[in-house]
C-alpha positions as a printed NumPy array, in Angstrom:
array([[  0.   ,   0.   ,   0.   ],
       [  1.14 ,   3.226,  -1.045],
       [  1.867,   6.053,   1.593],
       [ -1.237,   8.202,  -0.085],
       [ -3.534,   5.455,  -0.193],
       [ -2.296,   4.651,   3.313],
       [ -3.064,   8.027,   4.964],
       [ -6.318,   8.472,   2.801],
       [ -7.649,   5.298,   4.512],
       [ -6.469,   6.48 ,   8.01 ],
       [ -8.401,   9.58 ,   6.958],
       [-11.527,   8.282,   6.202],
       [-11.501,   5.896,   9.49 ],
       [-10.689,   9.334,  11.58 ],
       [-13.717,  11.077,   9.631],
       [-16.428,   8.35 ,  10.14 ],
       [-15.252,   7.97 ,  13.849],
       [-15.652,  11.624,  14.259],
       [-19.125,  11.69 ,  13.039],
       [-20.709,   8.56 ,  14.699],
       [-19.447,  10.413,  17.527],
       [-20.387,  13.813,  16.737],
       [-24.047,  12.167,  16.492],
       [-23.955,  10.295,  19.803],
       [-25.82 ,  12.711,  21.83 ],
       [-28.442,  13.255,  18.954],
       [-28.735,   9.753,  19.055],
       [-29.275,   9.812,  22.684],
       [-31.992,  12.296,  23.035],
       [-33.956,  10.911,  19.865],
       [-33.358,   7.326,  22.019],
       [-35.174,   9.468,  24.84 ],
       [-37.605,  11.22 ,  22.316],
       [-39.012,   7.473,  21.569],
       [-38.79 ,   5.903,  24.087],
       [-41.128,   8.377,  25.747],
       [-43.005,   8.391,  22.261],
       [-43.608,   4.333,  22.819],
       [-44.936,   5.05 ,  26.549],
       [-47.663,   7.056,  24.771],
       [-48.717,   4.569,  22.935],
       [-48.511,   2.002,  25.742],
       [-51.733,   3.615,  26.62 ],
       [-50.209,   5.007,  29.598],
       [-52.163,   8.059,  30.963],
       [-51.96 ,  10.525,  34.394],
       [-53.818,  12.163,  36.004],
       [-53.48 ,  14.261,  39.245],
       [-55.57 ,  15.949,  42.165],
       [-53.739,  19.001,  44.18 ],
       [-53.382,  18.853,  47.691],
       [-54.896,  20.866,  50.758],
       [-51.74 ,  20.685,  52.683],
       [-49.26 ,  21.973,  51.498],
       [-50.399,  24.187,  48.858],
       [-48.786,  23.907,  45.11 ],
       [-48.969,  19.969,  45.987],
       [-50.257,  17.351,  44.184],
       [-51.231,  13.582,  44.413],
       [-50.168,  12.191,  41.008],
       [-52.1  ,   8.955,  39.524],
       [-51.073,   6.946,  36.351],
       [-52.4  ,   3.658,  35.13 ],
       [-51.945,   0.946,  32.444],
       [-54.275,  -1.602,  31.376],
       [-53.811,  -4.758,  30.7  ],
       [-56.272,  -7.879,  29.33 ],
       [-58.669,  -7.868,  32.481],
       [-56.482,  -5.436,  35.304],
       [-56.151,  -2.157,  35.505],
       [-52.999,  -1.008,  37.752],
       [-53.583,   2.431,  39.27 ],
       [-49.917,   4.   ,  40.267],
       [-49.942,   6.591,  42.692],
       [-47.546,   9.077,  44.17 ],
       [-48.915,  11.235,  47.264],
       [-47.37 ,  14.419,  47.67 ],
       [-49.725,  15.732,  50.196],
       [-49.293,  15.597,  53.968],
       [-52.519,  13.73 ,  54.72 ],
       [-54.639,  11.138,  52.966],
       [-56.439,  11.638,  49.663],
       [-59.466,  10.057,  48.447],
       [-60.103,   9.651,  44.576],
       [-63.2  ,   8.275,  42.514],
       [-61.897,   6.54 ,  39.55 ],
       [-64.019,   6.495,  36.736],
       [-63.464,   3.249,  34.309],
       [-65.47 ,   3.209,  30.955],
       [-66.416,   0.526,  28.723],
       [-63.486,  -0.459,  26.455],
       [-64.249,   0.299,  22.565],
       [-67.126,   2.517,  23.32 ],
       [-66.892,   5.603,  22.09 ],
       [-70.215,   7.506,  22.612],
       [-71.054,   5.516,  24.998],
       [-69.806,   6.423,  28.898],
       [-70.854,   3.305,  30.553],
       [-69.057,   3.919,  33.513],
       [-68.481,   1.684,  36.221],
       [-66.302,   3.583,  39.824],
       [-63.953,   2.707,  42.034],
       [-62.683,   4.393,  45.449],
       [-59.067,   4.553,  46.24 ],
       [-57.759,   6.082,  49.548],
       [-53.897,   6.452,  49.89 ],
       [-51.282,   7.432,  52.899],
       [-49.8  ,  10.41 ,  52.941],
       [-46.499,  11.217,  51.505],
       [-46.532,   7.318,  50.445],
       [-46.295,   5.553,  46.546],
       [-47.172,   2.389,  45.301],
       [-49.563,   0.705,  42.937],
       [-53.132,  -1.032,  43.496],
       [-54.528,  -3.65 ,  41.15 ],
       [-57.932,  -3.235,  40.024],
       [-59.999,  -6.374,  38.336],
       [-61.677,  -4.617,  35.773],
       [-61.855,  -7.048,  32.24 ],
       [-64.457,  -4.698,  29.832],
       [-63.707,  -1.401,  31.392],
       [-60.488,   0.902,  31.63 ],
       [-59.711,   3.443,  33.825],
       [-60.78 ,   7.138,  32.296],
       [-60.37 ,   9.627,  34.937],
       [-59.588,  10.344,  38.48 ],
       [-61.854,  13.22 ,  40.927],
       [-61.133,  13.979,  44.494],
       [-63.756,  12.757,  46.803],
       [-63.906,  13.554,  50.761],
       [-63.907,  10.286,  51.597],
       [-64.59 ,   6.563,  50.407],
       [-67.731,   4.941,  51.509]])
């Protein structure tokens, strides 16, 4: 190999290294951009109710559904308990708000998840009640 043949090669291998790596942190944050993109269509939704005490609080609620469960996340921000009415509506309707609800008191402060057995409704919305009864 000749010595311009040699250092065009070594060239080119410095040029494409440069730009895969020049690209790695567009990579990255499209990676991000899609991943949050694929959570979206997960069917993922939130929800939240804002807290008495202390003020600019909130109680935050997510859920997923799956073939005949509904798993309600929650993460209380609030210094005392919250009660929430969750609304779950008939799956395919679209008119239609068949609407079956559930109560759901959590802890203050606290996360976790609760399991709901729900297999032709999912979960819609979530209101603030005073209390479950």
């Amino acid at each position: 190999m000749t010595r311009t043949k040699l250092a065009s090669v070594l060239l080119g291998t410095a040029a494409a290294a440069a730009l895969l790596l020049s690209s790695a942190p567009a990579s990255a944050a499209s990676t991000a951009t899609k991943a949050g993109a694929a959570s979206a269509r997960a069917g993922i939704e939130r929800d939240s109710v804002s807290c008495s005490k202390p003020k600019g609080k909130w109680a935050n609620y997510s859920w997923g559904e799956g073939n005949t469960t509904a798993t309600i996340y929650f993460n209380n921000h609030c210094s005392h308990k919250v009660s929430v009415k969750i609304m779950f509506v008939r799956k395919g309707s679209v008119g239609d708000k068949a609407a079956k609800y559930r109560c759901m008191t959590v802890n203050g402060n606290t996360k976790g998840k609760k399991k709901f057995y729900a297999a032709a409704y999912k979960p819609y919305s979530v209101t603030r009640v005073a209390r479950c009864s």
